[in-house]
C-alpha positions, 0 to 999 in steps of 0.5 A, spaced: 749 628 398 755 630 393 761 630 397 766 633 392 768 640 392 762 643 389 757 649 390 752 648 395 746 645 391 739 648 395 735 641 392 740 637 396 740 641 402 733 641 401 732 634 401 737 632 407 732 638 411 726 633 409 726 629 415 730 634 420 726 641 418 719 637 417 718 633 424 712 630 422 709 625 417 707 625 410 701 627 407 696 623 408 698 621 414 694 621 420 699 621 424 693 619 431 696 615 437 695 608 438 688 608 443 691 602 446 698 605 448 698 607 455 701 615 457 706 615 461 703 620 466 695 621 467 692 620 461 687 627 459 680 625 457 681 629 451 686 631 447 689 638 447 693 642 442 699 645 444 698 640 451 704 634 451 702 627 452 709 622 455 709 615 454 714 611 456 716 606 450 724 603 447 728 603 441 732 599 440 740 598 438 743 593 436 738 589 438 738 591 446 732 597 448 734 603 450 728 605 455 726 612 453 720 616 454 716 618 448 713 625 448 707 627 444 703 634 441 696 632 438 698 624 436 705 627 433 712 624 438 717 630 437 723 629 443 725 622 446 728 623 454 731 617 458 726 613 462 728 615 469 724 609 472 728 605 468 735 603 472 740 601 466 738 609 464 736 612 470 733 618 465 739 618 461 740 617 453 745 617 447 746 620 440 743 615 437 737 613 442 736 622 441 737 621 433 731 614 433 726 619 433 729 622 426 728 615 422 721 615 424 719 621 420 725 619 415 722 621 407 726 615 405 723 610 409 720 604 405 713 605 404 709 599 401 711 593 398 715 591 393 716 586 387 722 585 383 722 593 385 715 595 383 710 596 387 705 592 390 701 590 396 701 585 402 694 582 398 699 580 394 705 579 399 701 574 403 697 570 397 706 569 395 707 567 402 701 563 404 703 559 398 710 558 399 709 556 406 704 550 403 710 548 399 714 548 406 710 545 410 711 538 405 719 539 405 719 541 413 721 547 412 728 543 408 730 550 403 728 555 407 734 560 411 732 566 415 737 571 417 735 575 422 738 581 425 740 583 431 734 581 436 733 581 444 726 580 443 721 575 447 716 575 442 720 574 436 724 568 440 718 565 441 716 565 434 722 563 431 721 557 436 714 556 433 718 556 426 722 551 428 717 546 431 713 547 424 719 546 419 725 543 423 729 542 417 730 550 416 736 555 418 735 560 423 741 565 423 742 571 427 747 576 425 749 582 427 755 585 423 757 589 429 757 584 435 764 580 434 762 575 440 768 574 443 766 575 450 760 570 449 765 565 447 770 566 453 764 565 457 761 560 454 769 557 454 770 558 462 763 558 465 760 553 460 754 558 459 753 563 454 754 570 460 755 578 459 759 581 463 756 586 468 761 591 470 759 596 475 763 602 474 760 605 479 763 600 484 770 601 481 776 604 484 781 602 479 779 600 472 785 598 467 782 597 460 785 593 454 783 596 447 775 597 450 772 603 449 767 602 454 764 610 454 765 609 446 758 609 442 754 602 442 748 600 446 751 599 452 755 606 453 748 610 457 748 605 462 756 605 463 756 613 462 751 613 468 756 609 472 763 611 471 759 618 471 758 616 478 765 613 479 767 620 477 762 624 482 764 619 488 771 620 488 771 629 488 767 628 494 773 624 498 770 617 497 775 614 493 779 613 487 777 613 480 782 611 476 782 609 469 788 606 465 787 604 458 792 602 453 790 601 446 792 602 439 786 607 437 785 613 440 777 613 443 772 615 448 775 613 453 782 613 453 781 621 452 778 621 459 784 615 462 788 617 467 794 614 463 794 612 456 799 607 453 798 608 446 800 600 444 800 596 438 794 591 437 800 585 437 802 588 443 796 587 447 797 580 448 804 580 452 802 585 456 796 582 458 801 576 460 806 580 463 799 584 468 797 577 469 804 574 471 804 581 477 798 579 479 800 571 481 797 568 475 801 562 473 802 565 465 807 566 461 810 572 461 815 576 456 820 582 459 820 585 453 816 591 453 819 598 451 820 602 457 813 606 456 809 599 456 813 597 462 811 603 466 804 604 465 804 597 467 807 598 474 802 604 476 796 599 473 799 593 477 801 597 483 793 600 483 790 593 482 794 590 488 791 596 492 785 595 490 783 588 491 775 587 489 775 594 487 778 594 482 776 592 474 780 589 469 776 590 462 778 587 454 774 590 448 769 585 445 773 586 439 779 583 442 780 575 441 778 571 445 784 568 449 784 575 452 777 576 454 779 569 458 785 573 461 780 579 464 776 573 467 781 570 470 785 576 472 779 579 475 778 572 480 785 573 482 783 580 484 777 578 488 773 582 483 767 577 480 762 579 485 763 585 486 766 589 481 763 585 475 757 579 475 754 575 469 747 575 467 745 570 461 746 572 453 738 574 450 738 567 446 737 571 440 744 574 441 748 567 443 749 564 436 757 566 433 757 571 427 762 568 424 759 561 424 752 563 421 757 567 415 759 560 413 753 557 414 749 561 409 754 562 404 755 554 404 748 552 403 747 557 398 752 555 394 751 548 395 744 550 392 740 548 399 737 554 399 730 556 396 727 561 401 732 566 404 729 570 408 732 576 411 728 580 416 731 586 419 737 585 417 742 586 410 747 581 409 748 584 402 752 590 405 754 587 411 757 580 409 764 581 409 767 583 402 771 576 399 765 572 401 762 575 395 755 575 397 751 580 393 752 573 387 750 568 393 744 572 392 743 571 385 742 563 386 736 563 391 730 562 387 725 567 393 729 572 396 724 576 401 727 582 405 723 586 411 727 593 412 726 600 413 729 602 407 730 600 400 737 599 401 742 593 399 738 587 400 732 590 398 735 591 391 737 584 390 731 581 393 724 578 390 720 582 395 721 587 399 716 589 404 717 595 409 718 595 416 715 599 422 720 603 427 719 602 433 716 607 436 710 605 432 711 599 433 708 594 439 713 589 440 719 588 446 726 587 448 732 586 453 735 592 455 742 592 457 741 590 464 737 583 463 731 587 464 725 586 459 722 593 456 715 593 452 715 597 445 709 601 445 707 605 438 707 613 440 704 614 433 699 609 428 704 607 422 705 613 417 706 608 411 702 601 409 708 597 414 709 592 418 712 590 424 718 585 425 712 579 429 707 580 423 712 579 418 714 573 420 706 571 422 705 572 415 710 568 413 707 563 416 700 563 412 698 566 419 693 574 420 694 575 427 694 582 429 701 586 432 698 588 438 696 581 439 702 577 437 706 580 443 701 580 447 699 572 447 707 571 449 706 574 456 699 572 457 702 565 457 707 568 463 703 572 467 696 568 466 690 571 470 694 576 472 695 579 464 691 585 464 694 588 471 701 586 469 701 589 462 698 595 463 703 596 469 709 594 464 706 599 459 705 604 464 712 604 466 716 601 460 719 596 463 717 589 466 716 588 473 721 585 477 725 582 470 731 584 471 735 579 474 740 579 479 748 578 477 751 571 478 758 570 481 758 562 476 764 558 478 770 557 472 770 551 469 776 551 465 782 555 466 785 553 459 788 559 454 788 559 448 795 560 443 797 566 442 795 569 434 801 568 430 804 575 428 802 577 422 805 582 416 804 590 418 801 594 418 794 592 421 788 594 420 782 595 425 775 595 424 769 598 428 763 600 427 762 608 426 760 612 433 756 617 429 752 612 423 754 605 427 755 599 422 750 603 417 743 603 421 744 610 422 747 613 416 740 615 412 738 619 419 742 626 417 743 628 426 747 623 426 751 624 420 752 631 421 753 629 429 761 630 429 765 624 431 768 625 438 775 625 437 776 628 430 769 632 429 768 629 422 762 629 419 758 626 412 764 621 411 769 616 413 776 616 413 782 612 413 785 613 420 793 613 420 798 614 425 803 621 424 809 616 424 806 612 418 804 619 414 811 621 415 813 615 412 809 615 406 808 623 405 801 623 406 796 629 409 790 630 412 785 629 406 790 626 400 786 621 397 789 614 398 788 607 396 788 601 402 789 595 399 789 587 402 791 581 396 787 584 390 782 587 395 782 594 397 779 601 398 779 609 397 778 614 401 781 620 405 786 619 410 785 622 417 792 623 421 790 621 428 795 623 434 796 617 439 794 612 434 799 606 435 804 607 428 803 602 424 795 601 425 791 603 420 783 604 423 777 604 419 770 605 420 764 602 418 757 604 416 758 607 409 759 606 402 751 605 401 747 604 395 740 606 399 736 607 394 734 615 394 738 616 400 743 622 403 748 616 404 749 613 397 756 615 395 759 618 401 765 615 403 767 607 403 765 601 404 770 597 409 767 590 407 771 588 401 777 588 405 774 583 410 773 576 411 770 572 415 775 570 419 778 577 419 773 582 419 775 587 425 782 585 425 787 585 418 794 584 416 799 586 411 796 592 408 798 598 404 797 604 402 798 608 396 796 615 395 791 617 389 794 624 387 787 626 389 785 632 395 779 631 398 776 636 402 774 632 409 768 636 412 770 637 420 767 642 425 774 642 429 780 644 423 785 644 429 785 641 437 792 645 439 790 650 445 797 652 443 798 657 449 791 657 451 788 653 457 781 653 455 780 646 457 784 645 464 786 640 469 788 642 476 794 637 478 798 637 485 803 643 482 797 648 479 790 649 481 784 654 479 787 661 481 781 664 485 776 668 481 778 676 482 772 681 479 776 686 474 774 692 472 768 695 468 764 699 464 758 695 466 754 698 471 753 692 477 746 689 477 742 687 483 741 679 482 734 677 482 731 670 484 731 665 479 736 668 475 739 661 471 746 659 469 750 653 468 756 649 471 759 644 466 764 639 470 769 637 465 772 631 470 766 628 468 764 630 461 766 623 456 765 626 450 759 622 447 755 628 444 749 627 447 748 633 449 749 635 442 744 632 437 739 632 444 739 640 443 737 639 436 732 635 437 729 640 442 730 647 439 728 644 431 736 646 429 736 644 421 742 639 419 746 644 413 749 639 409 756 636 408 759 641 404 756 647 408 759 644 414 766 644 410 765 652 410 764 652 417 757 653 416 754 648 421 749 650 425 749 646 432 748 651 439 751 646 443 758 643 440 763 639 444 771 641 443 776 635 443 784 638 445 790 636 445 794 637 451 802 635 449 807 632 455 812 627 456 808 622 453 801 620 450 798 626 448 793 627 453 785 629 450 781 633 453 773 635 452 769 641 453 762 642 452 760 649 448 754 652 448 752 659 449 755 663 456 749 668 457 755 672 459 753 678 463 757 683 460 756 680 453 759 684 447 753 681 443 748 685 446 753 691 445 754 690 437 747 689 435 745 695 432 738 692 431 738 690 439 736 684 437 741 681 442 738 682 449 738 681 456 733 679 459 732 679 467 733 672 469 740 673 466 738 669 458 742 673 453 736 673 448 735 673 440 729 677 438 728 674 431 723 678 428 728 683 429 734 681 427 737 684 420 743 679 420 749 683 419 752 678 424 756 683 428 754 680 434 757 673 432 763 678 430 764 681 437 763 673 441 769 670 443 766 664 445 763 664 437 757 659 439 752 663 434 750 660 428 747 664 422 742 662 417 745 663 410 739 660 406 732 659 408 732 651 410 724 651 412 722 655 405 719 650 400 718 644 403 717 638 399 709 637 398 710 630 401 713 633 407 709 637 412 712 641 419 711 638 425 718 640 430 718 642 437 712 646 437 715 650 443 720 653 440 721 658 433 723 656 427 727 661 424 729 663 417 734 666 412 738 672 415 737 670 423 743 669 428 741 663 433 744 660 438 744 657 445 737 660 449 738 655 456 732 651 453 728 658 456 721 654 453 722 649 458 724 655 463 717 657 461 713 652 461 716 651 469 714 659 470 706 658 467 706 652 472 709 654 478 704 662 476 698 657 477 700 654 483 702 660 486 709 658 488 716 659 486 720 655 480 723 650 484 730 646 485 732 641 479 724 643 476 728 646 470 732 641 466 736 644 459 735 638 454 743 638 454 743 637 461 737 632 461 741 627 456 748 627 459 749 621 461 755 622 467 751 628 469 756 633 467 751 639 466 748 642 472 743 647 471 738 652 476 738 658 479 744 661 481 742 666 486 739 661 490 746 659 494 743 652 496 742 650 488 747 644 486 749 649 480 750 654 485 754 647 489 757 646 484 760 654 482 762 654 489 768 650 488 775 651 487 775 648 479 770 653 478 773 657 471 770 661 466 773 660 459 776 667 456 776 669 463 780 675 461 775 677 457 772 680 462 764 678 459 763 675 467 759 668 463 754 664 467 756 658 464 763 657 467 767 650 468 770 646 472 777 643 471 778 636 470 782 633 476 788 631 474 791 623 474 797 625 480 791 627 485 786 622 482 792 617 484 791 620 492 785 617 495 779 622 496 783 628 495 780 633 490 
């Protein structure tokens, strides 16, 4: 899409609407399940319209399952939910596990193969690659390079093991450009094997993190949310501590919701790191030289760490070097916290190679012109290969470039062959959740397109034509032996193996050696990480994510360059001047983005744009980061400068400004203020009786981590269309759920704030009382309603909302769909059209589908037997959801406390959703009290 200042163009909306509006496949397609999947429930002997179907399947992020649970109507899957049988997810998912489902109707996926960029087939692909395999076969293997991407799957392992044993002389790499694999390095360094650390966040009392956004977006952030979320709840309930120090030169995730914060240079981390380590008795050397803000966030971080041996955590982001992923270590044994607070499982094999070592190793054998077969399955070295590594030209020298992918996308472009890859969800495949257990992919749909999955694209490599299913099958037939058929169908069953996940270790440390300290290098610094919103672009063809606000900024459709206040005002920069950010010869354009608490001579960047997908809604929007990096500083950079363009451009955010000003929208209560006691004002209304179930919500800010969940799992439940960059910009978006990010100014750091808005089915709502229509009604288990059909759009209704979470179709998103798009959303929920106000509705299909049941059963709804989407996808639980009149329900534990609040409680519109306020880092520090 366009992102310059332009008019709204309807074929552009149109085509970022193709996947979003039109859940469904192409025409021509069967869009039939697979009859060898197994439902997560009991199977139907039929299939019936209208009926849903669960299957319990994964998708995979950076390699590592994320287990979901899939769900179907006539063949077709329409809404993903974390697996609750899984432990790592305990039900709950993320934004891009929510956004998978989006890529697998995609209208830009590949769709069939490709040579030199004409159409082909896999007759053809197949004849190529038998041929080139028996010209292997005589060189054992000598020429052939593949790449892999990022993978944790068993089967894969095992046919790449098959691929060495036949061609020993090929290169096999694995690369995935968001993974650094510093942490694997200090691990394999101290315990002399390749570990990941097994935090347990739930266990922790005191967490002290170094510039590790642990809550932030990534595979891991549903098991950590679930975790810390847990941390949060036992500490209300007078079980404890939970306290969060982080220190950090970015602002993120997590260090909006710590205790406290040090906003702190990235040079600096290291001798602060020392000088904690030296407190708590490690022979380091350490440095006094800390400013005075440094040296006290250290002696509260210290002092909570000495109070709280082996319930205490130390935590290094794997984006540090590794010499402080070796101190976290060491300072957690001192502590007594290996083994308690954090244990180790080992590294999936096909995540224990060095990134970095397999860049070098690529380029040189190219160069070297050893390379005459280069396979890239999964993967897309051409946009992922950092910038002075020139690699697009290495490409050129390889006589037989092959490329498995979704999309047409940069290495496609370069290569001989392209041939498309299946999605995951219709796929068979498996893969290592984050936990260490083992999860089974299982197809929820037949492929939409003439596509392959990743096992049968390197079958075919290999001359061979083993079906798919099977190819994932003889890998655990050769495990579980007679016991296959009863074993797989429990794991398909369920989604996970059972009995897979393994037990965190406590390894002895083997070498207690640090590495030197980096030199100092130039300011100011530019940190590299991967996109919360699109990651390192695997997620920037899907359009939910696109539009899904960054946590912090509420940014959407590009990526800027991220500077300091400090740094603005030396240079005279401002939110949206265009500037240049240059490296030696190298550099970059893009917006600049002023972010408080961010150190004052840090520069922070964002993968995942830049793209050149061909016909994709990403091409042109923002930058690519990579042409700055090398392989030995692709995260960290030193000795750039900026330079302003004289351009302006318009940066499209859903939150200009994050000043509660005199407000207390978002608030926390502190040993000095508290919730004042709820008092009934006076009113017009005439008191209702409540009747029973009457519903509403209590959203708990102490536990909300602002990962948006909530966000994108509300648009693919309600059918909510994605409007476009430049609609967006006019603060058009048409999300029913938004998460409002503040900043709360005090002596120190600023203090970040999060709160979930969605719509507060206010009793006394002004809504129902502008509308001249009466579209905007009541119904009588308290929903504020919107009859659609009735509606006329004169908007007074979003006039007259304080809370302003209603959104109004200014065009008609679902007329004239492409031909080659068909409609297949929520079937549950109404598509609206031009000129309708919608909004927030609790997820009242879901309230009646409970209704219908409990009607034929002859009972009454029951507890926690309605579930919002928002509620079902958080992963800390700080949505509670139920029946407010029965006083026994957990939203109505939950309202009963003394942080209970409503937003605007001056308004006097008496909502049923109501917060509770965040506890604050002086209470939090007293043990238990709440």
């Amino acid at each position: 899409m366009p992102i310059g200042e332009t008019s709204v163009d309807r074929r552009t909306l149109l085509k970022l609407m193709g996947a979003s509006l039109a859940m469904a496949g192409l025409v021509g397609c069967k869009g039939e399940e697979d009859e060898a999947a197994l439902p997560y429930v009991v199977q139907p002997e039929n299939v019936v319209p209208g009926i849903a179907k669960w299957y319990a399947t994964s998708v995979t992020l950076c390699g590592y399952a994320q287990p979901v649970i899939g769900k179907t109507f006539t063949g077709r899957p329409v809404k993903l939910e974390g697996n609750p049988d899984h432990p790592a997810s305990a039900g709950k998912s993320d934004s891009f596990t929510q956004a998978a489902l989006l890529n697998l109707y995609d209208p830009n996926r590949s769709r069939s193969p490709l040579q030199q960029g004409k159409l082909s087939t896999w007759d053809a692909f197949e004849g190529a690659m038998v041929d080139n395999a028996a010209r292997l076969d005589g060189q054992k293997g000598r020429g052939l390079c593949l790449v892999i991407g990022a993978s944790t799957s068993i089967t894969l392992g095992r046919q790449l093991d098959a691929v060495k044993a036949r061609w020993p002389q090929a290169l096999i790499l694995g690369i995935d450009p968001a993974r650094p694999g510093a942490s694997s390095k200090a691990a394999q360094a101290l315990f002399g094997r390749s570990l990941v650390p097994q935090p347990r966040y739930d266990a922790a009392e005191v967490i002290v993190s170094f510039d590790d956004d642990f809550l932030g977006a990534g595979p891991f952030q549903t098991r950590n949310g679930v975790l810390f979320g847990r941390s949060r709840q036992r500490r209300q309930s007078g079980q404890g501590r939970s306290l969060l120090f982080v220190a950090e030169p970015v602002p993120s995730a997590t260090g909006a919701i710590s205790d406290r914060r040090l906003g702190v240079a990235p040079q600096a981390l290291d001798p602060l790191m020392c000088a904690l380590a030296a407190g708590v008795g490690l022979e380091v050397n350490a440095t006094d030289d800390l400013s005075p803000a440094a040296q006290d966030w250290l002696t509260s971080a210290r002092a909570a760490l000495l109070s709280a041996r082996g319930r205490s955590l130390v935590t290094v982001g794997d984006y540090r070097p590794e010499r402080l992923q070796r101190l976290a270590i060491l300072i957690n044994e001192q502590l007594g916290n290996i083994g308690s607070t954090i244990g180790y499982i080992d590294q999936p094999p096909l995540l224990t190679g060095d990134p970095e070592q397999a860049w070098r190793l690529m380029a040189q054998r190219i160069e070297a012109g050893e390379v005459t077969t280069l396979v890239c399955l999964g993967s897309n070295p051409v946009y992922a290969a950092p910038g002075r590594l020139a690699f697009a030209d290495l490409v050129r020298k390889v006589p037989l470039v092959v490329h498995a992918g979704l999309h047409v996308d940069e290495t496609a472009q370069a290569a001989n062959w392209h041939v498309p890859l299946q999605h995951d969800l219709e796929s068979w495949s498996d893969a290592v959740a984050v936990d260490g257990s083992i999860c089974i992919l299982q197809p929820l749909v037949r492929p939409f397109f003439d596509v392959r999955s990743q096992h049968a694209v390197l079958d075919r490599l290999m001359g061979g034509q083993i079906a798919e299913r099977t190819l994932v099958e003889d890998t655990w037939r050769v495990r579980w032996g007679d016991e296959f058929n009863s074993r797989w169908r429990e794991a398909l069953l369920k989604g996970i193996v059972p009995g897979s996940k393994p037990s965190p270790i406590s390894p002895p440390i083997q070498d207690r050696s640090l590495p030197l300290p980096p030199p100092q290098g130039p300011q100011p610094t530019v940190l590299v990480r991967p996109d919360p919103s699109v990651w390192d672009g695997s997620f920037s063809e899907n359009a939910w994510m696109q539009e899904t606000p960054r946590p912090l900024s509420k940014i959407v459709w590009d990526n800027v360059i991220q500077i300091s206040p400090e740094l603005a005002h030396r240079e005279a920069i401002l939110d949206g001047d265009e500037v240049t950010l240059s490296v030696g010869e190298a550099a970059i354009t893009g917006a600049a983005w002023i972010a408080k608490g961010q150190d004052p001579d840090t520069i922070s960047l964002t993968m995942g744009y830049g793209r050149t997908v061909l016909g994709g809604i990403s091409s042109g929007a923002g930058y690519n980061v990579g042409p700055i990096l090398t392989v030995d500083a692709a995260w960290e950079v030193r000795g750039a400068k900026l330079a302003k363009t004289g351009v302006r451009r318009k940066i499209a955010t859903t939150q200009p400004d994050h000043d509660m000003g005199e407000h207390d929208f978002s608030r926390v209560i502190t040993a000095k203020k508290q919730v004042e006691p709820k008092s009934d004002q006076p009113s017009f209304y005439p008191e209702k009786p409540m009747p029973d179930p009457s519903w509403g919500m209590a959203i708990d800010l102490d536990l909300c981590i602002g990962c948006n969940a909530c966000i994108t799992a509300c648009q693919a439940e309600n059918n909510i269309p994605v409007v476009g960059r430049d609609l967006v910009a006019e603060g058009r978006e048409m999300h029913w759920m938004r998460v409002d990010h503040y900043f709360a100014e005090g002596g120190g750091e600023p203090s970040s704030r999060f709160q979930p808005v969605p719509c507060m089915h206010c009793e006394q709502a002004p809504c129902e009382m502008g509308c001249p229509v009466n579209a905007a009604v009541h119904s009588t288990d308290g929903l504020n309603l919107q009859v659609y059909n009735r509606c006329i759009g004169t908007r007074t209704c979003s006039s007259f909302c304080p809370y302003k979470v209603r959104r109004f179709n200014w065009f008609d998103f679902t007329a004239d769909d492409p031909q080659s798009v068909q409609a297949m959303r929520n079937p549950d929920v109404t598509v609206r059209s031009r000129g309708v106000m919608e909004k927030c509705t609790y997820c009242v299909q879901r309230i009646a589908q409970a209704r219908i049941t409990a009607d034929k059963e002859g009972r009454q709804i029951g507890e926690g037997e309605v579930v919002t989407a928002c509620q079902q996808a958080c992963p800390s639980e700080a949505i509670v959801f139920g029946n407010i009149a029965d006083p026994n329900s957990a939203v109505s534990r939950k309202k009963a406390q003394s942080r209970d609040y409503a937003l605007l409680e001056e308004a006097n519109t008496r909502p049923r959703t109501t917060y509770l306020a965040r506890i604050g880092p002086d209470l939090a520090e007293e043990d238990g009290r709440t």
